[in-house]
C-alpha positions as CSV (number, residue, x, y, z in Angstrom):
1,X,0.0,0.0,0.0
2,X,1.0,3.4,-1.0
3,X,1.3,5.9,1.8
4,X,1.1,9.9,0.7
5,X,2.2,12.7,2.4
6,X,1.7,16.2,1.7
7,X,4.0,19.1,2.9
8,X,3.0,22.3,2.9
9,X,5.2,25.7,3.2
10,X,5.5,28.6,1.2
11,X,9.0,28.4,1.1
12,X,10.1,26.0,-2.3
13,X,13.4,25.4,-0.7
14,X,12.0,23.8,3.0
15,X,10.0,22.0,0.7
16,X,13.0,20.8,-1.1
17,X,15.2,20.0,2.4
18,X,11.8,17.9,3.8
19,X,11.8,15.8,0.3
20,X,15.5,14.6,0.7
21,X,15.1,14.1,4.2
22,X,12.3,11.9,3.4
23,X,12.8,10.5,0.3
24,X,15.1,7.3,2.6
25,X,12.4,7.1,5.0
26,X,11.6,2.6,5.3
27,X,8.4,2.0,7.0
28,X,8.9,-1.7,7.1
29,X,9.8,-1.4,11.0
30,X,6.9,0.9,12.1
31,X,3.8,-1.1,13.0
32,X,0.9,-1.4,10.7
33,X,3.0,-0.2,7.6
34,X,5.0,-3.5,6.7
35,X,5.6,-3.3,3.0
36,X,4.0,0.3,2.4
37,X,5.7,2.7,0.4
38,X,6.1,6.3,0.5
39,X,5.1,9.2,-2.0
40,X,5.7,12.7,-0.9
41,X,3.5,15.7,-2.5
42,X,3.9,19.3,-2.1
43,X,1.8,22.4,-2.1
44,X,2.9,26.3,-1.6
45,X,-0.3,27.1,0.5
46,X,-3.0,26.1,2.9
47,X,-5.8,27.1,0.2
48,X,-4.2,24.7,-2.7
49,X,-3.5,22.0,-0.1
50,X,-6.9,21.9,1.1
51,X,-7.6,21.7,-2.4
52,X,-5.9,18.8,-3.2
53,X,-6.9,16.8,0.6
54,X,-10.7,17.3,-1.2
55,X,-9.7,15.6,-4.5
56,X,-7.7,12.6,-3.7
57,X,-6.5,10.4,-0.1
58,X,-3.8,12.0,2.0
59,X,-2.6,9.7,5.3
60,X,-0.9,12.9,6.6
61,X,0.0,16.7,6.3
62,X,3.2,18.8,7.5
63,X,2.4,22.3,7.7
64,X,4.1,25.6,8.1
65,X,2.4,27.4,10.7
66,X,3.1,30.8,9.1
67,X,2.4,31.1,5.6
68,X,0.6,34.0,3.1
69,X,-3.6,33.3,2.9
70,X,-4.7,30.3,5.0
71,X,-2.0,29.9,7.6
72,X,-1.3,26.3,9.1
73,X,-3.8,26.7,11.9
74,X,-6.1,27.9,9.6
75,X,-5.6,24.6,7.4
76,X,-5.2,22.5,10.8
77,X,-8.8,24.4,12.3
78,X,-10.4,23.6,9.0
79,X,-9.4,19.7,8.7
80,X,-10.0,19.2,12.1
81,X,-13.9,20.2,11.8
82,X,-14.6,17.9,9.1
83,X,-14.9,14.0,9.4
84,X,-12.1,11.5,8.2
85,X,-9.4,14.5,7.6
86,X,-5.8,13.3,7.9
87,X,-3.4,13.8,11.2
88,X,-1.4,16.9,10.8
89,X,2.0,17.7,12.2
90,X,3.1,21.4,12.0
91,X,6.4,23.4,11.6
92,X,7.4,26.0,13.9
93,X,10.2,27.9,14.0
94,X,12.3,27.6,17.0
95,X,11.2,30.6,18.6
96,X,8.0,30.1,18.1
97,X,6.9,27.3,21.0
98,X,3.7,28.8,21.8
99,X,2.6,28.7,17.7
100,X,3.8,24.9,18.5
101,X,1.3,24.8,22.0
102,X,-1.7,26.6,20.1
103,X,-1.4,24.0,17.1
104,X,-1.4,21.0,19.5
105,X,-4.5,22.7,21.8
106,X,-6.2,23.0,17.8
107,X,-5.6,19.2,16.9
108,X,-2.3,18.8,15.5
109,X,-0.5,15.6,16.8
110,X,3.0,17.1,17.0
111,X,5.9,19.7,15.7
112,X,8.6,20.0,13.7
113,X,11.2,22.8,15.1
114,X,13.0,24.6,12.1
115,X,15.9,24.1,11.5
116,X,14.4,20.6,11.0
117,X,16.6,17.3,13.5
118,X,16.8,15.0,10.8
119,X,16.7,12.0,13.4
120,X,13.6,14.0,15.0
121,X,11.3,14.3,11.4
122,X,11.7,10.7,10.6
123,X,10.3,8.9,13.9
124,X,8.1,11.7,13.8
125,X,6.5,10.5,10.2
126,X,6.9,7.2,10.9
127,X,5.2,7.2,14.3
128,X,1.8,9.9,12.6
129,X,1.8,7.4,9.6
130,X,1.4,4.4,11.8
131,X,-1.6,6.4,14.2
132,X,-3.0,7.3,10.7
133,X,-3.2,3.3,9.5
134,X,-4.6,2.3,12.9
135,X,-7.3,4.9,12.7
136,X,-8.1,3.5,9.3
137,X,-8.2,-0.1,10.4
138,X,-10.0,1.2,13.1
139,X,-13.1,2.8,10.8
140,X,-12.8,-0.2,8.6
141,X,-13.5,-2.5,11.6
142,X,-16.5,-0.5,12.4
143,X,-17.9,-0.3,9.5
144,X,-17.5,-4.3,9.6
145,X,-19.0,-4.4,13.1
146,X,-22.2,-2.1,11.4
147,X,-22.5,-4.4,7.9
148,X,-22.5,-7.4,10.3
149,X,-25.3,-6.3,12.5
150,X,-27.5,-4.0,10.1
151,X,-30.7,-5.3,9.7
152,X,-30.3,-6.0,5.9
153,X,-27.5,-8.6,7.5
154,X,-30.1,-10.6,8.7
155,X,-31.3,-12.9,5.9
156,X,-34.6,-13.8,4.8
157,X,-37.7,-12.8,2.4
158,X,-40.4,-14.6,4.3
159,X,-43.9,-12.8,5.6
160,X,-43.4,-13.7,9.3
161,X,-39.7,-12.8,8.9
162,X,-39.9,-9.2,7.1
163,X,-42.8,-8.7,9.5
164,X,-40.5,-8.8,12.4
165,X,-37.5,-6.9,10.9
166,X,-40.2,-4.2,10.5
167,X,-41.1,-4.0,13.8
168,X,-37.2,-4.3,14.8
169,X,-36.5,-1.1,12.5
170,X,-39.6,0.7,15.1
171,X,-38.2,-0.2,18.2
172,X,-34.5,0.5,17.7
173,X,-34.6,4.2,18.1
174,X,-36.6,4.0,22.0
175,X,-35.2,3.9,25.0
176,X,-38.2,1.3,26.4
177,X,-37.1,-1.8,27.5
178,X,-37.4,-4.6,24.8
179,X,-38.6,-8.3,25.0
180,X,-37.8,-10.8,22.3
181,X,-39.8,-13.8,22.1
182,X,-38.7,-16.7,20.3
183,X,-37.7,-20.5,20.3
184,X,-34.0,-21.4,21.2
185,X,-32.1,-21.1,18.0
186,X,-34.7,-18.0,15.9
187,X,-32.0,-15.4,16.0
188,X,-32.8,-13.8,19.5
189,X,-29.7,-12.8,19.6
190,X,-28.8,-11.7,16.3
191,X,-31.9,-8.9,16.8
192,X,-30.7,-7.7,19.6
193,X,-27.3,-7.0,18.5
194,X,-28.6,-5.4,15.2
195,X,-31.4,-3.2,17.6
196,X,-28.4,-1.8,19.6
197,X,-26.3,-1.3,16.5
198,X,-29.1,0.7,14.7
199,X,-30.1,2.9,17.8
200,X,-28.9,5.6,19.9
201,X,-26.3,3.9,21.8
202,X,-24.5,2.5,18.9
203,X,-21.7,4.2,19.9
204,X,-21.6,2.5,23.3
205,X,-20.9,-1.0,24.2
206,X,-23.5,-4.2,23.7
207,X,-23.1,-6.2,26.6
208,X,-24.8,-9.9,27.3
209,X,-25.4,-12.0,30.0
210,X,-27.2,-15.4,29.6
211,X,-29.4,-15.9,32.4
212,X,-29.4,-19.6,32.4
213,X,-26.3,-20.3,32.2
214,X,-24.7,-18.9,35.2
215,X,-25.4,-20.6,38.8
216,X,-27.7,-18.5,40.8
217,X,-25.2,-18.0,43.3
218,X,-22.9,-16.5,40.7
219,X,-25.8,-14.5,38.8
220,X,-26.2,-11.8,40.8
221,X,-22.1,-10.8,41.4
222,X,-22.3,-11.4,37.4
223,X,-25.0,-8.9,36.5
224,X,-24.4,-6.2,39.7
225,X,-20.7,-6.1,40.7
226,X,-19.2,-6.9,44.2
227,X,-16.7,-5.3,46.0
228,X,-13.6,-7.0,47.5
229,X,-14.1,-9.4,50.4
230,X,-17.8,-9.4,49.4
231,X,-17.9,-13.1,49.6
232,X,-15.3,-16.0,49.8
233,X,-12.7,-15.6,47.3
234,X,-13.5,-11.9,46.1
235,X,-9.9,-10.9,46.4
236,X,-10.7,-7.7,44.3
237,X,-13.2,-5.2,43.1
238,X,-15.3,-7.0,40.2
239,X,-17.5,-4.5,37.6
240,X,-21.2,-6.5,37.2
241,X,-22.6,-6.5,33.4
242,X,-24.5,-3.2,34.1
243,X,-21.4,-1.1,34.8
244,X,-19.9,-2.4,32.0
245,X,-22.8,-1.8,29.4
246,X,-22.7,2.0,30.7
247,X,-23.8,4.1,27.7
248,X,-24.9,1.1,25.5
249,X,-27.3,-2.2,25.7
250,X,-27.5,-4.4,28.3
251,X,-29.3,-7.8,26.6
252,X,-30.5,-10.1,29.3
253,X,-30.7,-13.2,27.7
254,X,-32.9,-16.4,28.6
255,X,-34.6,-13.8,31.1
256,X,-37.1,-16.3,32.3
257,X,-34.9,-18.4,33.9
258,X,-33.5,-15.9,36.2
259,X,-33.7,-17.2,39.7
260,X,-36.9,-15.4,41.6
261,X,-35.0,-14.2,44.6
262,X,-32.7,-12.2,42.1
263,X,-36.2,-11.1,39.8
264,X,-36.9,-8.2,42.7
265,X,-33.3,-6.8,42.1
266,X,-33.5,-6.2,38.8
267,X,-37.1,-5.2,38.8
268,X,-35.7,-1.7,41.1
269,X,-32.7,-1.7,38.1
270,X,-35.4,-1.4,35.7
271,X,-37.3,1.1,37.6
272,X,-35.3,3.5,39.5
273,X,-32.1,3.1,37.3
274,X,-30.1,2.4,40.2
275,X,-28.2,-0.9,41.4
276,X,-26.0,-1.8,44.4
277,X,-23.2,-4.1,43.9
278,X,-23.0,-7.0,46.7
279,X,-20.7,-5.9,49.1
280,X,-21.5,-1.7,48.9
281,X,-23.3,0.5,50.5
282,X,-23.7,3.3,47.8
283,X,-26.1,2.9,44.8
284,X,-25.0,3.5,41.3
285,X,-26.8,4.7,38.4
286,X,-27.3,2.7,35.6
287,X,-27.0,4.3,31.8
288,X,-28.3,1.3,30.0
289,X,-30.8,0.7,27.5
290,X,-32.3,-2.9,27.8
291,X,-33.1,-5.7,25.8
292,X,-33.9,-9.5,27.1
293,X,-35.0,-12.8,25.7
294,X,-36.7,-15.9,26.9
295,X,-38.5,-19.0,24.6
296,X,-40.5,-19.3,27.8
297,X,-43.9,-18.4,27.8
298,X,-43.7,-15.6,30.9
299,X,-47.8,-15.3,31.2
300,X,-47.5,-19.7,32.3
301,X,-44.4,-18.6,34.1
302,X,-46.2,-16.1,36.1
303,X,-49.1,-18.7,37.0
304,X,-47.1,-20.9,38.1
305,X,-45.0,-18.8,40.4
306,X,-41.8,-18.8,38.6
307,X,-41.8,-14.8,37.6
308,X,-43.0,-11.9,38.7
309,X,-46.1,-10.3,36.8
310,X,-44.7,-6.8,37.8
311,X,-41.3,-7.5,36.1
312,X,-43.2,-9.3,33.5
313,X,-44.6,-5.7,32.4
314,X,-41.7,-4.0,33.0
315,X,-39.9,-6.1,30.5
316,X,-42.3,-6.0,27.8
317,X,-43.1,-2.6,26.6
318,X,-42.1,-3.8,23.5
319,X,-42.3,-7.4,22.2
320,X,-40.8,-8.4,19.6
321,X,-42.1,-12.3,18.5
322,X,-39.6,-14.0,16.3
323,X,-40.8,-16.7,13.7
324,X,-39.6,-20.2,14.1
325,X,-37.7,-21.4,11.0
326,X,-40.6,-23.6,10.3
327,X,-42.7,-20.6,9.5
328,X,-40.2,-18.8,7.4
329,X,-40.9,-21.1,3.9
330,X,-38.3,-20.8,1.2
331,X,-35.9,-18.6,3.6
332,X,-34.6,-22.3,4.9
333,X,-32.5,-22.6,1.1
334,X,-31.5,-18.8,1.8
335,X,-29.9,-19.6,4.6
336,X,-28.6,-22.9,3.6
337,X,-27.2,-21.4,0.6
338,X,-25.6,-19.2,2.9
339,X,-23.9,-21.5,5.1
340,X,-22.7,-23.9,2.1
341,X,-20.3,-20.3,0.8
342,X,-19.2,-19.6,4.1
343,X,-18.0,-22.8,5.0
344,X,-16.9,-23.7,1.1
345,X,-15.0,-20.0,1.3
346,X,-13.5,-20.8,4.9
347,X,-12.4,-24.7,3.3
348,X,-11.2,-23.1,0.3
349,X,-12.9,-25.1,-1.9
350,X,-15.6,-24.9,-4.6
351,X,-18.9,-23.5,-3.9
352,X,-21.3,-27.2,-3.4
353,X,-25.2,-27.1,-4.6
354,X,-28.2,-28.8,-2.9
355,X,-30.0,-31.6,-5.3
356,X,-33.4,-31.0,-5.5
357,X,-33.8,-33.8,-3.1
358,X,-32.0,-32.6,-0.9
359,X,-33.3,-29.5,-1.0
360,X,-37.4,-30.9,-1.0
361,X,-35.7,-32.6,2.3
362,X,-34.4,-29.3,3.7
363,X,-38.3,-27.8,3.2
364,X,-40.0,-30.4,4.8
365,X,-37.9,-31.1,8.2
366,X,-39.7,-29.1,11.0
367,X,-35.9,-27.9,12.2
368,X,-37.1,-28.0,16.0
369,X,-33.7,-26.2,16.5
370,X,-34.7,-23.4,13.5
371,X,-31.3,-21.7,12.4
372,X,-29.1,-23.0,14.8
373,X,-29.6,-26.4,14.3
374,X,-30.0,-25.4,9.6
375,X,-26.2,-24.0,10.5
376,X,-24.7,-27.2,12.3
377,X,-26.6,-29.3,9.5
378,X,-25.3,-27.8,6.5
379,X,-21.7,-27.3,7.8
380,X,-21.3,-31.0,8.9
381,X,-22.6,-32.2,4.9
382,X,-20.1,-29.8,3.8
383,X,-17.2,-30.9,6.0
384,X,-18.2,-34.5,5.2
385,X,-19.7,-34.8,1.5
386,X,-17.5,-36.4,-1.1
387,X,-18.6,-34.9,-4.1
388,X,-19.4,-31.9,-5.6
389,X,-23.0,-31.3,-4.3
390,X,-24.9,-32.3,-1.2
391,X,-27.7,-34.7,-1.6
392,X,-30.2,-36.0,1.2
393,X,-27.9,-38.7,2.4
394,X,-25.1,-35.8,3.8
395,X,-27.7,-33.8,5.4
396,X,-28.4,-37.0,7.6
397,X,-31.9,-35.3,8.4
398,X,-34.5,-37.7,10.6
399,X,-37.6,-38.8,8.6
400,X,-41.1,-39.5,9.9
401,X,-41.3,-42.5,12.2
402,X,-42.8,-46.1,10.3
403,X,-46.3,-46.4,10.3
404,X,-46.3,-49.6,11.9
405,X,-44.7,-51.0,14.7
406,X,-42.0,-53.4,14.5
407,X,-42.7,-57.1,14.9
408,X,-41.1,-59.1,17.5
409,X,-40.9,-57.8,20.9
410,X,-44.2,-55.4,19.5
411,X,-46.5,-58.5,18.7
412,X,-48.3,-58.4,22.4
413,X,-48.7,-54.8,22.0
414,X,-50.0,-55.2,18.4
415,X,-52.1,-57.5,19.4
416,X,-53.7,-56.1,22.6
417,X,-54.3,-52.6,20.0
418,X,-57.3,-52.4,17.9
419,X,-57.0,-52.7,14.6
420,X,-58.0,-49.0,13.4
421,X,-56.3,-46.5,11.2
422,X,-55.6,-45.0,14.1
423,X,-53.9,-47.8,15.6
424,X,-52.1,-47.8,12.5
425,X,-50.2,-44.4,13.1
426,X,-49.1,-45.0,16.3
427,X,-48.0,-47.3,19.0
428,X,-50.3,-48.4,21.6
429,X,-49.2,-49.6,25.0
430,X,-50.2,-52.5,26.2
431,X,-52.2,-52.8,29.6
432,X,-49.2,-55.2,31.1
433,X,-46.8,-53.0,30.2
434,X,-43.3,-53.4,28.4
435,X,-39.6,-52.8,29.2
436,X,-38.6,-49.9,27.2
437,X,-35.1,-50.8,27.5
438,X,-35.6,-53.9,25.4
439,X,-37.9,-52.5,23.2
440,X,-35.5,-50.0,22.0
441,X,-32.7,-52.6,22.2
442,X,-35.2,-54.9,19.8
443,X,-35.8,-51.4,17.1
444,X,-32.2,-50.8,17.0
445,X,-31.7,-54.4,15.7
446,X,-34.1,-54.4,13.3
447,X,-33.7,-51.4,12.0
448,X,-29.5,-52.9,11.3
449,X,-31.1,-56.3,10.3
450,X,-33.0,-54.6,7.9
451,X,-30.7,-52.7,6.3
452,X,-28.0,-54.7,6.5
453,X,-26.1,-52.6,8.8
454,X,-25.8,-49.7,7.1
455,X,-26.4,-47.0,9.9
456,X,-27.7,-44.2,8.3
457,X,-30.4,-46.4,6.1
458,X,-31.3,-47.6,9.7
459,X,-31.1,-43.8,11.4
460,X,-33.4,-43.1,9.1
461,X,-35.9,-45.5,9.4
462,X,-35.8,-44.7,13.7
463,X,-36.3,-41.2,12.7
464,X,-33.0,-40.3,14.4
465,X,-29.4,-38.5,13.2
466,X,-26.7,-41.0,12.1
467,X,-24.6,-39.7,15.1
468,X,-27.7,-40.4,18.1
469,X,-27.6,-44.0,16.1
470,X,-24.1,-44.5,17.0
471,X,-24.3,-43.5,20.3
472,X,-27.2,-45.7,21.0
473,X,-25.4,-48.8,19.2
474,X,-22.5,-48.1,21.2
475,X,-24.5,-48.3,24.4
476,X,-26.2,-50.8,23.6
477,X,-22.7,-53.1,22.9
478,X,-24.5,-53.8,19.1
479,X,-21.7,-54.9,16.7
480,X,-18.5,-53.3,15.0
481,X,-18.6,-48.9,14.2
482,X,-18.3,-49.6,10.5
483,X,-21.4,-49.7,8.3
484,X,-22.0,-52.7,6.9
């Protein structure tokens, strides 16, 4: 990459003295400029160097302070106030510190003393060129971050799923609290991530805490803080989520299984903005916009005693239901699609295609674990297919469950069932009883017997994955690993 510099003096023959000094300059050895090269450019005055800083990139100006027109500061005043303008480093002459002061105080990030240390100019280029590629990799990685987590990132053309986005889009700009319903696996997530990155507190952090899966003893020091010696083994001040989100999103995942004692807590965090780490006696405020999640259904949750109805409210001044990936239609083969370049372009390898078979088989599965479970699917008959497409058998999806039951270890529960069609489409257990343990034993064996070992043929006729065959195989002590 080519790095440009523009100096800027009114005197041709500084100009001159700055291009020789520079024209040895290697930026191999300053960090984040590894095989860049340099080109130097030159203007006579502020007004033509602004000029030329509009019409093409500049990674960083040297400036006289004192020159005809548009001084230095002027140019440095006037970069400074508009967005994505290079660093500037300006040229003083040596009696002249408080010019040097002023131009720092205006935004310059340091000064040249005429007559110029040669030593001095050259870390001091290399060291403004360096800040100036971090602060581009910087504004590249945000605009990364933003891509990632727009709302257009989040893929789909279905009803039930534009529907939602919609709503998302509404809800992004408030400061209410937000509740995202949704099965384990819809994306819950994913929203909340792209509702913090559209909104107000973009600028500030996005911080999550999954309420099931942290111990109840632990959740509370987790969410709120504690202070040294607050309980055994806090050796040192810890900050809780909610100091840490300060100024962004707080997103309280899995909210309905938050332990009841801790429910009252953060019903007063929602209210009064105020929190007490364990261990302190002072409140603190909380600057936090939030956003929580549960698949549970909190109205049975509150009937049964598990959550508050007070906190139930205060959570969900705005729901947002997402649509299982059931409900979403033809936005399963978006996704899939999806998956198969990422993981082909992370592989290196050409880009696979579904067979129609495979992809009527991708349509009809219920995908009880909606995009999380599509995801682990498609990746695995990636990793795993040997050819050049991806057909039913290297999606290893369950199918329906037979019609009839098995023979065998069935034929007293067959028998003690009436024979109806609706008898037919399901099993029936018999008034004695059974042992389940040897009626799955007695399936599994069939299911090998009948197709002659080979365990995915047989998966599929149990209605299970290849892999929850194998496991049960292995458990049950049935014959070799190899398919036969």
């Amino acid at each position: 990459m080519t790095r440009r510099l523009l100096i800027v003096d009114d005197e041709a023959n500084y100009r001159r003295v700055l291009r020789m000094m520079l024209s040895g300059l290697h930026l191999a050895s300053a960090r984040g400029l590894d095989g860049d090269t340099l080109e130097i450019l030159d203007e006579a005055d502020g007004a033509a160097a602004l000029a030329r800083i509009e019409s093409e990139p500049i990674d960083l100006v040297i400036t006289d302070v004192n020159m005809p027109g548009m001084t230095g500061l002027e140019l440095l005043r006037t970069l400074r106030e508009r967005p994505h303008s290079p660093p500037v480093v300006v040229i003083t002459a040596h009696s002249s510190i408080d010019d040097a002061v002023d131009a720092i105080q205006r935004g310059a990030i340091d000064y040249l003393q005429k007559p110029f240390d040669e030593a001095r100019l050259l870390l001091t280029v290399k060291r403004a060129l360096a800040m100036t590629a971090l602060l581009q990799e910087n504004e590249r990685l945000r605009e990364d971050v933003f891509a990632r987590w727009d709302f257009s990132s989040i893929r789909g053309k279905s009803d039930a799923l534009t529907a939602a986005l919609r709503l998302a889009g509404k809800v992004a700009s408030a400061e209410a609290p937000v509740l995202l319903l949704g099965e384990s696996g819809t994306g819950k997530e994913l929203f909340a991530r792209a509702i913090h990155h559209n909104g107000k507190r973009s600028q500030g952090p996005f911080v999550a805490i999954n309420c099931a899966a942290i111990p109840e003893g632990l959740l509370e020091a987790e969410l709120f803080g504690a202070e040294a010696g607050a309980y055994t083994g806090a050796q040192k001040r810890r900050r809780g989520r909610v100091e840490l989100a300060r100024g962004g999103t707080l997103f309280l995942d899995e909210i309905g299984d938050m332990p009841l004692p801790l429910q009252g807590k953060l019903l007063r965090l929602l209210q009064e903005r105020t929190f007490v780490p364990l261990g302190a006696e002072r409140e603190q405020h909380a600057d936090v916009r939030f956003v929580c999640a549960t698949h549970r259904d909190l109205g049975h949750e509150v009937k049964e005693g598990r959550f508050r109805e007070d906190l139930r409210y205060r959570v969900s001044v705005l729901v947002l239901p997402l649509p299982p990936l059931r409900d979403r239609g033809d936005d399963v083969l978006l996704l899939a699609e999806a998956v198969i370049a990422r993981v082909c372009t992370e592989m290196g390898r050409k880009t696979m295609a579904f067979t129609a078979d495979a992809r009527r088989s991708l349509l009809a599965h219920s995908w009880p674990g909606n995009v999380r479970e599509l995801g682990n699917v498609v990746e695995r008959a990636v990793i795993l297919a040997e050819h050049d497409h991806i057909d039913v058998v290297d999606l290893d999806l369950p199918t329906a469950l037979p019609s009839r039951p098995p023979t065998s270890v069935l034929a007293t529960a067959t028998a003690a069932a009436p024979s109806t069609p609706a008898a037919d489409a399901a099993f029936v257990l018999p008034e004695q009883g059974l042992s389940l343990e040897v009626l799955e034993r007695s399936l599994v064996e069939q299911a090998l017997q009948r197709t002659r070992g080979n365990k995915s043929q047989a998966a599929r006729l149990l209605g299970l994955t290849r892999a929850t065959l194998r496991y049960r195989i292995e458990k049950m002590g049935l014959g070799s690993d190899d398919d036969g």
